[in-house]
N, C-alpha and C positions, 0 to 999 in steps of 0.2 A: 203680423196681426197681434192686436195689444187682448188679450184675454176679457170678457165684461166682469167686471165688480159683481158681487152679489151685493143685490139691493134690497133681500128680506134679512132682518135683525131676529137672532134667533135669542128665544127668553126663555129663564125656566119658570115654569107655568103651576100652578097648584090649585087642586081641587081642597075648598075649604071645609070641607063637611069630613072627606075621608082624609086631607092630609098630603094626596095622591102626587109627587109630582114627573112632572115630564120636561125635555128640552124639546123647542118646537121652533121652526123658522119659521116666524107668524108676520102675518099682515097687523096693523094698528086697529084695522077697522073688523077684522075677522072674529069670529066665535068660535072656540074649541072648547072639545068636550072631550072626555075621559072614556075612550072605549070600553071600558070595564066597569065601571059604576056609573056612566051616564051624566056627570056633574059636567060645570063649567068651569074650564081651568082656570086661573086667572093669572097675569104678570107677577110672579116679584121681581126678576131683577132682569135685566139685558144682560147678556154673555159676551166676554171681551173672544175677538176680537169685535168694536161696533161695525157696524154696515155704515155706507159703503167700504169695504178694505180687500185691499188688495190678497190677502189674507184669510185663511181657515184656518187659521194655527191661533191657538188660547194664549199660546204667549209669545207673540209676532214683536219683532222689535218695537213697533210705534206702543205696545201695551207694557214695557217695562220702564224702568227706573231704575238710580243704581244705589243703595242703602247709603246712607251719610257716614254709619260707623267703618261695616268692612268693606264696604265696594264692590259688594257681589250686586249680580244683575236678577231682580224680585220685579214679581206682577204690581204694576200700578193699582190694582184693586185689593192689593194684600196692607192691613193696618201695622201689622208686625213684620220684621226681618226674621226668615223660617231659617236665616243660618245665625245673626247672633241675637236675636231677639230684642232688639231695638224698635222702640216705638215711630210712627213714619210721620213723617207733616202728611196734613189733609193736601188735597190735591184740587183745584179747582175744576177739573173733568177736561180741562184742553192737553194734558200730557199724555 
């Protein structure tokens, strides 16, 4: 039996008045709000790994890359190499 995909994209979400935020498996079409001050959260960014993936792990093989300088293995979403600090080409979002 092959396990189902999770098919909700989970984002972290910010309330703009207090700052607030949260990570939430949210629907596109849904409204959340901030159980503690009442605000509406809002998207800033989708959290790797994206939905559908086979995948709950933030850095699953299909979300890395391997730095051009030392060749260590760095998050597709990271601008800089966290081991020798090498700037990264932009990515067009299919890697």
């Amino acid at each position: 039996m092959v396990p189902s995909l999770p098919a909700r994209q989970t984002y972290r979400m910010r309330a703009p008045a207090s700052g607030r935020e949260a990570f939430v498996e949210a629907d596109p079409d849904g409204v959340y709000v901030d159980r503690e001050t009442g605000e509406e959260l809002r998207p800033v960014t989708r959290v790797l790994p994206l939905a559908p993936s086979p995948s709950a792990l933030l850095r699953a093989p299909e979300n890395l890359t391997e730095c051009r300088r030392c060749k260590q293995l760095i998050g597709i979403d990271l601008s800089d190499c966290p081991h020798c600090g090498l700037r990264q080409e932009a990515t067009n979002g299919d890697s």
